[in-house]
C-alpha positions in Angstrom: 4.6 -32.4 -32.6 1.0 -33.8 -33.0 1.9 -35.9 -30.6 2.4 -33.0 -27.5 -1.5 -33.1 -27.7 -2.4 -36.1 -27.0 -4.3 -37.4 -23.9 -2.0 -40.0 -21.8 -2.2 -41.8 -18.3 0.2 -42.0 -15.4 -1.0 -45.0 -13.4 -4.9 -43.8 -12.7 -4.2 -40.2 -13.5 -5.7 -39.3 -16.6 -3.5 -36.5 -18.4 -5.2 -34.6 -21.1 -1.7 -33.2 -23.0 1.9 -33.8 -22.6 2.5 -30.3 -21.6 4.6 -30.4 -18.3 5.0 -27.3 -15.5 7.7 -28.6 -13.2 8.5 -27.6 -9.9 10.3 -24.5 -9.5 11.1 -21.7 -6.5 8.7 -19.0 -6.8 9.3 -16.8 -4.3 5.9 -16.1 -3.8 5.0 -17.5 -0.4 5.2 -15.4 2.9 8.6 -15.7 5.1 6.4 -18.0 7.5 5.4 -20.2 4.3 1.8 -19.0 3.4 0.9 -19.2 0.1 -0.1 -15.6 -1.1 -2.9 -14.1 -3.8 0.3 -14.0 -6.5 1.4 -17.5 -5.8 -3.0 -18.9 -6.6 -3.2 -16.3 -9.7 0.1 -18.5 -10.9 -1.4 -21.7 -10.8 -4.6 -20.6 -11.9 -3.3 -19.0 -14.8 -1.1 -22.6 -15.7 -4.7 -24.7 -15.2 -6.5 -22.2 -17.7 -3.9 -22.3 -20.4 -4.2 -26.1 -20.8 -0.9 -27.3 -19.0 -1.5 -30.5 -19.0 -0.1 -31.7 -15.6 1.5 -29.3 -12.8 3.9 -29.9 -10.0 3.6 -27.6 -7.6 6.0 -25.4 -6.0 8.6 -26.9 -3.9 8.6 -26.7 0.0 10.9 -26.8 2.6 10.5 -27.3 6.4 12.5 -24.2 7.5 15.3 -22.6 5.6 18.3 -23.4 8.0 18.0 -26.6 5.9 19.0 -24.7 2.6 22.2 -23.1 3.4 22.8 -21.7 0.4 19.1 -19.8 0.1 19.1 -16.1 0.4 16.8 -15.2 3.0 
């Protein structure tokens, strides 16, 4: 598990841990697709406990092109 700790590289991106947050669907923009005060005190939160690397939320252009969302 030592090994979850360790510093690593992806191309020129220097990666201090091995500790992943992958994209996910918050729910915590506005309907028109603004980021709010809850969606920054997430990723703040992930960048203070150490995550190592974070991919951000994901986005989409307008939700007609997700027809299975619930809007």
């Amino acid at each position: 598990m030592a090994i979850l700790f360790d510093s690593i590289s992806i191309g020129n991106m220097a990666i201090r841990n091995r500790f992943v947050r992958s994209a996910t669907f918050e729910g915590l923009g506005t309907f028109d697709g603004k980021p709010t005060q809850a969606l920054h005190d997430l990723y703040t939160k992930y960048a203070e406990s150490d995550v190592g690397l974070i991919v951000s939320t994901s986005l989409v252009e307008h939700y007609k092109h997700l027809p299975d969302i619930s809007v």
